[in-house]
Structure formats: C-alpha cells, structure tokens
C-alpha positions as a Markdown table, in Angstrom:
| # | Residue | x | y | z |
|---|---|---|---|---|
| 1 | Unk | 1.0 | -2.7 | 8.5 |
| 2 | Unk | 0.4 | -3.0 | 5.1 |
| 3 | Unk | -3.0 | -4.7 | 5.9 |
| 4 | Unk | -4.0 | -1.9 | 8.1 |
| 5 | Unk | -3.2 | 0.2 | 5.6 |
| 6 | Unk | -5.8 | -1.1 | 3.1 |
| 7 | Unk | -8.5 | 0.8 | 4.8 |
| 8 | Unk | -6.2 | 4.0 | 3.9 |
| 9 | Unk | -5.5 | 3.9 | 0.2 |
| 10 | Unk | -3.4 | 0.9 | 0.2 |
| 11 | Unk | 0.5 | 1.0 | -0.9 |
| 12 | Unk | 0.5 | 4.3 | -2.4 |
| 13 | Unk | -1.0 | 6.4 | 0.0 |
| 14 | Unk | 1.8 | 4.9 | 2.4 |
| 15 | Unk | 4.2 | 6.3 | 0.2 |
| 16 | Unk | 2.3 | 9.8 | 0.5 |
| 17 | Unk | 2.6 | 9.2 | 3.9 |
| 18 | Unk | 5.9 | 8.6 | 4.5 |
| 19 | Unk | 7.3 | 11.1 | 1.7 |
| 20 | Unk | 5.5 | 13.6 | 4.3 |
| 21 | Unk | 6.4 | 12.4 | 7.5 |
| 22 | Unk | 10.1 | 12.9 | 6.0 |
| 23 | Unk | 9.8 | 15.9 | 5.0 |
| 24 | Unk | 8.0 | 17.0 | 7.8 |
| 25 | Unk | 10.6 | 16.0 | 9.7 |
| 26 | Unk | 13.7 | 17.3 | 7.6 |
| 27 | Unk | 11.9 | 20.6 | 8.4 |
| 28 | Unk | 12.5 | 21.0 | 11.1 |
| 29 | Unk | 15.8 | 22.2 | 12.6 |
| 30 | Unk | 15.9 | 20.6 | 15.9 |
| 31 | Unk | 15.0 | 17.2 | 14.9 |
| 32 | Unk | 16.0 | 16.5 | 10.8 |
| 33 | Unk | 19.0 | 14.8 | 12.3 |
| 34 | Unk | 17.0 | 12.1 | 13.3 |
| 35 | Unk | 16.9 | 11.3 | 9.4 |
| 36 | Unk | 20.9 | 11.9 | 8.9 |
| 37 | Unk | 22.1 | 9.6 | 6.1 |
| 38 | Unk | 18.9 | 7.9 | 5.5 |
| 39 | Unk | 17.6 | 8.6 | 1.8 |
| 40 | Unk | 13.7 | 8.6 | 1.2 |
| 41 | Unk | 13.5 | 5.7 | -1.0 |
| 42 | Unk | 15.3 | 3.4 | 1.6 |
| 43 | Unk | 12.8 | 5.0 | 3.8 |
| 44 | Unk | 10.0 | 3.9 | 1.8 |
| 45 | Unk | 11.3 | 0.3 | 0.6 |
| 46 | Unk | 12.1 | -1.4 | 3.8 |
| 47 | Unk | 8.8 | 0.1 | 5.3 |
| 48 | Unk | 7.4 | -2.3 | 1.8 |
| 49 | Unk | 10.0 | -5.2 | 2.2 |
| 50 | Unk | 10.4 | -5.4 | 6.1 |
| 51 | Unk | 7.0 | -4.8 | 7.2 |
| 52 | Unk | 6.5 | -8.9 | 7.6 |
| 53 | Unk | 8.7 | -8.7 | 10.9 |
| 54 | Unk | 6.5 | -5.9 | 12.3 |
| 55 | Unk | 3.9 | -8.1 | 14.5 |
| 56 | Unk | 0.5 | -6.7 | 15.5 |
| 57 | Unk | 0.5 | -5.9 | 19.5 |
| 58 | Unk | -2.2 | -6.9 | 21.5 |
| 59 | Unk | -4.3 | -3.4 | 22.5 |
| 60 | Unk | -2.3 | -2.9 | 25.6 |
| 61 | Unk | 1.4 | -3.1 | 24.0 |
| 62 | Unk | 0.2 | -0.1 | 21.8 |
| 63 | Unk | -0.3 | 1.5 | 25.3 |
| 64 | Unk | 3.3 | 2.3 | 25.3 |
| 65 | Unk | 4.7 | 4.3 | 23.0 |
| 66 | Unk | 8.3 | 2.8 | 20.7 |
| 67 | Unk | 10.6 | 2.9 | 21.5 |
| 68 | Unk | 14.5 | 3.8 | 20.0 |
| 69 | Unk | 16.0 | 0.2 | 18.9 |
| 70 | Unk | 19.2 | 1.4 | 16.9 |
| 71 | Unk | 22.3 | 1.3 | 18.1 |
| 72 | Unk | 23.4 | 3.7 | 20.9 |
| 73 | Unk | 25.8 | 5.5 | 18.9 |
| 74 | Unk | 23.0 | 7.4 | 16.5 |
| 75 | Unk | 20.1 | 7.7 | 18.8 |
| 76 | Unk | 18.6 | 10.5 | 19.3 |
| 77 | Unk | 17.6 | 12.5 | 22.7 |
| 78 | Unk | 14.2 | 11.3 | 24.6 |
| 79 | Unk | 12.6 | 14.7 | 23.3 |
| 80 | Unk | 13.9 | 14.7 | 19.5 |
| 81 | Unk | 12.6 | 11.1 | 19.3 |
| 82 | Unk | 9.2 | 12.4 | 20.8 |
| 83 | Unk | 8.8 | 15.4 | 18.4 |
| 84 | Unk | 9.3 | 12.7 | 15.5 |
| 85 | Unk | 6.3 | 10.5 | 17.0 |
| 86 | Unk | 3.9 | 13.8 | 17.3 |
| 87 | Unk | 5.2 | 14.9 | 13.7 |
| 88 | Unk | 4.0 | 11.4 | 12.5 |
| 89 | Unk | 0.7 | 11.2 | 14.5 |
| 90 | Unk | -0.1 | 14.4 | 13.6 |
| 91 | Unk | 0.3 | 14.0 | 9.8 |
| 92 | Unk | -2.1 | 11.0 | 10.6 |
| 93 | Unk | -4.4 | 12.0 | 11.8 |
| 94 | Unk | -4.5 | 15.3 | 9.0 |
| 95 | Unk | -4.8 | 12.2 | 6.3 |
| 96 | Unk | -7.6 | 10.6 | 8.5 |
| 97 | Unk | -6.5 | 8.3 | 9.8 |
| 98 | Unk | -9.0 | 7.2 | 12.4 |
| 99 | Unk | -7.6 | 7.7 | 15.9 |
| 100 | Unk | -7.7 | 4.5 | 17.1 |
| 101 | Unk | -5.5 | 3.2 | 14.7 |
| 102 | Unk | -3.1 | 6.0 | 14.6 |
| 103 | Unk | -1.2 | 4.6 | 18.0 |
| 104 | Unk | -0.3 | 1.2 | 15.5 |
| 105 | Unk | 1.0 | 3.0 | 12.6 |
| 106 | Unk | 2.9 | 5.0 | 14.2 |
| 107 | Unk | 4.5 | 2.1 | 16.1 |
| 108 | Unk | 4.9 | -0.1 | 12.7 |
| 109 | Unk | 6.0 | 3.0 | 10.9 |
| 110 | Unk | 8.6 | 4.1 | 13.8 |
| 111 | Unk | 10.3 | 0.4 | 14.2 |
| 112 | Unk | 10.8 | 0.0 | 10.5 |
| 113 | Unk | 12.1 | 3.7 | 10.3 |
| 114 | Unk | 14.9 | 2.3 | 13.5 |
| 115 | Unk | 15.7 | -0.2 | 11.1 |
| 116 | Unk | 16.7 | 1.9 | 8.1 |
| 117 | Unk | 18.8 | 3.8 | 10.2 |
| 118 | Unk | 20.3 | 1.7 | 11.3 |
| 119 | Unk | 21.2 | 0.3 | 8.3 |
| 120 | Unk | 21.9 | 3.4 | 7.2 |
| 121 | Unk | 24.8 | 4.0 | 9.7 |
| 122 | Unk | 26.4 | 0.2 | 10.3 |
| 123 | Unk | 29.7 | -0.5 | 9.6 |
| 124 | Unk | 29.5 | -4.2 | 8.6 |
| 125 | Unk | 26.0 | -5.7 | 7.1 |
| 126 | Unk | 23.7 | -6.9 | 9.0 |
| 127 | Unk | 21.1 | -8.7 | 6.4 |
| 128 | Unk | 21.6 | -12.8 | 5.3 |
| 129 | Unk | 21.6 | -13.2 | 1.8 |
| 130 | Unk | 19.3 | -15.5 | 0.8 |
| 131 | Unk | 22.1 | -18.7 | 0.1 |
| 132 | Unk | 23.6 | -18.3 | 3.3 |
| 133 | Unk | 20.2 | -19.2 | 4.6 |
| 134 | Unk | 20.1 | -22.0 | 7.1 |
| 135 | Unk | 20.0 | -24.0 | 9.7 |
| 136 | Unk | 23.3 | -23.4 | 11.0 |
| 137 | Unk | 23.2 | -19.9 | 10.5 |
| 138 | Unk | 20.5 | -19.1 | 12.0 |
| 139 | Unk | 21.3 | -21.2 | 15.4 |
| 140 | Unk | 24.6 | -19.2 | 15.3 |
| 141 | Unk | 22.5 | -15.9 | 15.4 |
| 142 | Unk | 20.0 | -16.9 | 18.1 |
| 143 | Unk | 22.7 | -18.1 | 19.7 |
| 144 | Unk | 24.8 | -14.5 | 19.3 |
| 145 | Unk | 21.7 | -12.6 | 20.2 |
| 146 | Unk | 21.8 | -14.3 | 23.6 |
| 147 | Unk | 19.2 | -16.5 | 22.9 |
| 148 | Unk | 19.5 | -20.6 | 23.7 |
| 149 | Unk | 18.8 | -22.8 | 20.6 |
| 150 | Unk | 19.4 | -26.0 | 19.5 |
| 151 | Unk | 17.8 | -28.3 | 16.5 |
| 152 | Unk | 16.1 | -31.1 | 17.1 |
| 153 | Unk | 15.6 | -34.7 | 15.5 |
| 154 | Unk | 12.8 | -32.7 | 13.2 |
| 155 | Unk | 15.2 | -30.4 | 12.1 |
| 156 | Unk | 13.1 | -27.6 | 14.0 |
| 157 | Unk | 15.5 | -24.9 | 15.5 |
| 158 | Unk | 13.9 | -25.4 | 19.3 |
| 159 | Unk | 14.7 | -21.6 | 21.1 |
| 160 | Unk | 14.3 | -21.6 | 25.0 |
| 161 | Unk | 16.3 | -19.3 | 27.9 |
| 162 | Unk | 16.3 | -15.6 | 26.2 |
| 163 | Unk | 12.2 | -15.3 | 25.1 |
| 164 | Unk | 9.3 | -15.0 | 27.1 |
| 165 | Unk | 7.6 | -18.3 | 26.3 |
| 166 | Unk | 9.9 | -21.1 | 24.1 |
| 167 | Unk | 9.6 | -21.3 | 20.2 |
| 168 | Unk | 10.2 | -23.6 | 17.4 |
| 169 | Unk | 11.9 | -22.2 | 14.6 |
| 170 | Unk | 10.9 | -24.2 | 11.1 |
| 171 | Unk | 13.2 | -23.1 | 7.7 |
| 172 | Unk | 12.0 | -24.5 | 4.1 |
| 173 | Unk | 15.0 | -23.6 | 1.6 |
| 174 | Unk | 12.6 | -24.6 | -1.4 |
| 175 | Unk | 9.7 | -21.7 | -0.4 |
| 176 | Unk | 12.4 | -19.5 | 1.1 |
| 177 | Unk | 10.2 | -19.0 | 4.0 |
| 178 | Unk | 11.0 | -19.5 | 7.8 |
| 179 | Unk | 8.3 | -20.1 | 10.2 |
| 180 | Unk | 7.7 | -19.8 | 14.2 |
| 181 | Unk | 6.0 | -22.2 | 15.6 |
| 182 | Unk | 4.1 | -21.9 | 19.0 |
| 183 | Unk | 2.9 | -24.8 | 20.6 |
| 184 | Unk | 1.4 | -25.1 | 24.5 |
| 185 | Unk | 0.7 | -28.8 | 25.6 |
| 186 | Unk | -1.7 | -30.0 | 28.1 |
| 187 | Unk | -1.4 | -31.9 | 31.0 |
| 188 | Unk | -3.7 | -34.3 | 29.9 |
| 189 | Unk | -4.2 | -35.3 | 26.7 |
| 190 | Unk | -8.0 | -36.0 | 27.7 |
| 191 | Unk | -8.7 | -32.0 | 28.7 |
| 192 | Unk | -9.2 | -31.4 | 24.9 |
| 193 | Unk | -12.6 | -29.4 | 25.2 |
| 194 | Unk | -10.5 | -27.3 | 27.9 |
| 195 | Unk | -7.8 | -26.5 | 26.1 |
| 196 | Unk | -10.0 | -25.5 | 23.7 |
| 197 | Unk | -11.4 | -23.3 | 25.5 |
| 198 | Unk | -8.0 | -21.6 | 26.9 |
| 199 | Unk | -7.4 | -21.3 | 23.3 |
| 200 | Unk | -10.4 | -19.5 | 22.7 |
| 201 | Unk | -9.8 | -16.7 | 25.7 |
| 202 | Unk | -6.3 | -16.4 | 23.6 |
| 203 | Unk | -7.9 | -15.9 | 20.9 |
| 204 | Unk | -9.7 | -12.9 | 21.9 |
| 205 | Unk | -6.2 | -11.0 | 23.0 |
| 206 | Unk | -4.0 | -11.9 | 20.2 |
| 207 | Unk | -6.6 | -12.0 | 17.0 |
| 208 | Unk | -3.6 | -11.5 | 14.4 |
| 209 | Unk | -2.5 | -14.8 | 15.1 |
| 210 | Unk | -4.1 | -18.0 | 14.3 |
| 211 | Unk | -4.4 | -20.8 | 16.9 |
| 212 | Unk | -5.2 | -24.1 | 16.3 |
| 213 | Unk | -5.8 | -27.3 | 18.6 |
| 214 | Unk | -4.0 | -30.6 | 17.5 |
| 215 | Unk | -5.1 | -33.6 | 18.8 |
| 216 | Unk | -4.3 | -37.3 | 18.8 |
| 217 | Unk | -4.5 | -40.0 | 21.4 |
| 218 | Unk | -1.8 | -39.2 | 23.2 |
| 219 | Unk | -0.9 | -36.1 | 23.0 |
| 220 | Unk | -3.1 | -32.2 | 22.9 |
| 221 | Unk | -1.9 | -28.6 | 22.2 |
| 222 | Unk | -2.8 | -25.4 | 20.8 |
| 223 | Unk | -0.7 | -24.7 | 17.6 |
| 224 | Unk | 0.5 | -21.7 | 16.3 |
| 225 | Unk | 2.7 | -20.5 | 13.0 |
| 226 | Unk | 3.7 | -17.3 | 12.0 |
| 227 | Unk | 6.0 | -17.5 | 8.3 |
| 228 | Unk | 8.1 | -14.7 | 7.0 |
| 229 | Unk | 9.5 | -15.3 | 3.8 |
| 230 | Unk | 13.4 | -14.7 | 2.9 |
| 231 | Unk | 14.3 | -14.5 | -0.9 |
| 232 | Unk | 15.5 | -11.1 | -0.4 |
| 233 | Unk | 17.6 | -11.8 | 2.8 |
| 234 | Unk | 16.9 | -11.3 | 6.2 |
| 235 | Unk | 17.4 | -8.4 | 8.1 |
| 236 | Unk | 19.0 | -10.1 | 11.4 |
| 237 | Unk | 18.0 | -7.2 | 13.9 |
| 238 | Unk | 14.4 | -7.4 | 13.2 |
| 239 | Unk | 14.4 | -11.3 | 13.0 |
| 240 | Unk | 15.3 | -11.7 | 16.6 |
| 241 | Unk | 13.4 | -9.0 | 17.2 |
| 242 | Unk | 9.8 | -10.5 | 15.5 |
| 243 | Unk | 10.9 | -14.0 | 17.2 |
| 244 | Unk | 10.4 | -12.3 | 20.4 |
| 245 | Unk | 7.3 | -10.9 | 19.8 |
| 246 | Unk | 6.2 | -13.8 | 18.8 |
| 247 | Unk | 7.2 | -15.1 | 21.9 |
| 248 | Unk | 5.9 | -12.4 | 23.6 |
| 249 | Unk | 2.1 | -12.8 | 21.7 |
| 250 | Unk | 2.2 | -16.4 | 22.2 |
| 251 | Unk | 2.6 | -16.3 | 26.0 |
| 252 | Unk | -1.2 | -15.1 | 26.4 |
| 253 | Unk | -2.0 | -18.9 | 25.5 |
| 254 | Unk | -0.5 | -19.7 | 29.1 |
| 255 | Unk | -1.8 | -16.1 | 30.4 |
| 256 | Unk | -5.2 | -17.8 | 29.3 |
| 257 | Unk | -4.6 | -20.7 | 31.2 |
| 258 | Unk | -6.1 | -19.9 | 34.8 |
| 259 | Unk | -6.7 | -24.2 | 35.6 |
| 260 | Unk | -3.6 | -25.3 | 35.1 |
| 261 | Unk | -4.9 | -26.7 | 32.0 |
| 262 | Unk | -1.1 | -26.6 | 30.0 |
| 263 | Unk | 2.5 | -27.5 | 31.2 |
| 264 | Unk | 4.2 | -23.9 | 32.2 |
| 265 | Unk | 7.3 | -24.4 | 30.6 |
| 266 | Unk | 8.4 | -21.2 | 31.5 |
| 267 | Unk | 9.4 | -22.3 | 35.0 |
C-alpha cells in the first residue's frame, strides 16, 4: 500500500486520508459504530506498521470486494460494512485518486482497518513480541490456525494441508525478519528453458512478486521469497492471513504450467 501510495503524496497524504475516511464515517449515524473503540491514531499506525502483511492481488482478486475478517462478535451488517467501502471510495476518488487504483486501496485500507478492530476489541493479545519469536512458536500457530507444519533438516518451517499451494517458512532472529519461500520443481531437471518460460506467464499475473529459476544439475525450480520484518512483533491474524496469500499468489506458477512442466504437489 504504501508504494501505491507514492504516486498520491506519499505517507502524509495517507494520513489525510484516513483522518477523513474516519471522520467520514463517525458522521454518520447508521454506520460510526463500525469505528466503536477504535481511536484514530491506532487507525493510522497499524495502516504504517502492518501494511507489510497486506499483499498485492492479482487484477482479478480486486474483482471482489473485502471482505469482514474480525471476529463474529463485532462485525458489522452486510450493508453498514458496504456504506463504509463507498464512504472510502468515494473520499478517493474526491482526492484523485485514479479509478483504477481505487478498488486496491480500498481493499489494503479496509483489511488493515479489520485488524485494528479487532485489536481494538480482543480480550487476550494477539501480537508476538519480538523475543518470543521463533521457530517453535510459530509452528505452534500454523499449527493452531489449522494449518500442517513441520521444520525440516534446514530449519525451514515446511507448511502443507491448510494453503492453497505448500510454503516454506524461513525466520532469521539476527535481522528480525521472516520470510516465505515458494518454490515449484520440475519434472525434469533438463526442461530448464521451459520452466522458464512457465515462470515467465507467472510473471505476467503476479508482477509484485519476484520469481526466480534456480538451477543445478540435478535439480530446477522457480524460486520465490516474500520477507516481512518483526522487531515490533507480529500481529498473528494477519501473518496467517499474508502466508495464505502468499500461497494463494504463488499457485499461478502451477496455474502457468499447462505441459506438465512442474510436480503438482497439490494433489
């Protein structure tokens, strides 16, 4: 989001942005509930802190509107949460925000807003502290989040049953970053040039992430890594949740694949 953002004024004209869209909303009778216990500069600070977990869609996932991810006790009705999307397209597209791009901020903007109230409203805390950080923990999550996970000899957190296409999961405590890693092997190590290929129609749907082929003589696949750094904590709602788009982005490799070029390891 916030690289979108740089073609409209950067940082501080999100802030404008989202001071509006809140009071725009607490405006209004029949829908400034949806903002009930959530304070303006929380508002504003996860959209700054959290906005790493927020992963670009390709162009048709922004064909469907968001949708309400906190808990079931504080959502709102089908039509309040509507009303709040139009307030906040609206607003963008007063600020001029092209139109095109006004279906993605709204999205980013409306998953991060979840998030703080959810936060706003839970009765234990749901964000890691940066110490508690590690390998153990964060199996124990995937694991509570009814996803399947185990660590490997690498020391690689290896997520399967639970996510669209399977994952590594790579922590470095000395950068305080964790990393997903994607990778989709061939069935022949010798079918490099079309693998490269399948990587390249990828490529075309899922442009915010890098792929890369990796090659030796025994082994080809497309590589992929998308790091998120921690030294703030992690917010464990929208880690599972960007692991699974991840997932979710990373399965247009094999949606690529129309030769049978990679191993399916989603059968």
């Amino acid at each position: 989001m916030l690289n979108l953002m740089k073609k409209y004024g950067g940082v501080n004209n999100l802030k404008n942005i989202l001071t509006r869209f809140y009071e725009g909303v607490c405006d209004q009778r029949e829908i400034k509930h949806y903002f009930f216990n959530v304070k303006l500069e929380n508002l504003i600070e996860d959209q700054l802190h959290y906005s790493q977990y927020i992963m670009s869609k390709t162009d048709r996932g922004y064909k469907e509107p968001p949708m309400q991810s906190a808990p079931t006790e504080i959502r709102v009705s089908p039509s309040v949460f509507d009303d709040v999307m139009v307030t906040l397209s609206n607003l963008l597209l007063k600020v001029h925000v092209h139109r095109d791009d006004v279906p993605r901020l709204v999205s980013m903007i409306i998953d991060l807003a979840e998030e703080t109230r959810s936060q706003a409203n839970d009765t234990k805390i749901m964000i890691l502290k940066s110490v508690d950080i590690n390998v153990d923990t964060l199996v124990d999550y995937y694991n509570k989040s009814k996803v399947d996970a185990r660590v490997e000899k690498s020391g690689e957190i290896y997520t399967t049953r639970g996510v669209v296409y399977p994952y590594w999961t790579r922590l470095d405590t000395n950068t305080k970053t964790i990393s997903f890693i994607g990778r989709a092997f061939t069935n022949d190590p010798n079918r490099v040039n079309e693998m490269k290929e399948v990587m390249a129609r990828a490529q075309q749907k899922i442009p915010f992430l890098l792929l890369e082929p990796e090659v030796s003589p025994t082994l080809a696949y497309i590589f992929c890594k998308y790091e998120l750094h921690y030294s703030t904590g992690i917010p464990t709602r929208l880690l599972m949740r960007c692991g699974r788009d991840f997932s979710t982005a990373f399965n247009e490799v094999l949606l690529a694949d129309k030769s049978d070029i990679l191993k399916n390891v989603t059968r």
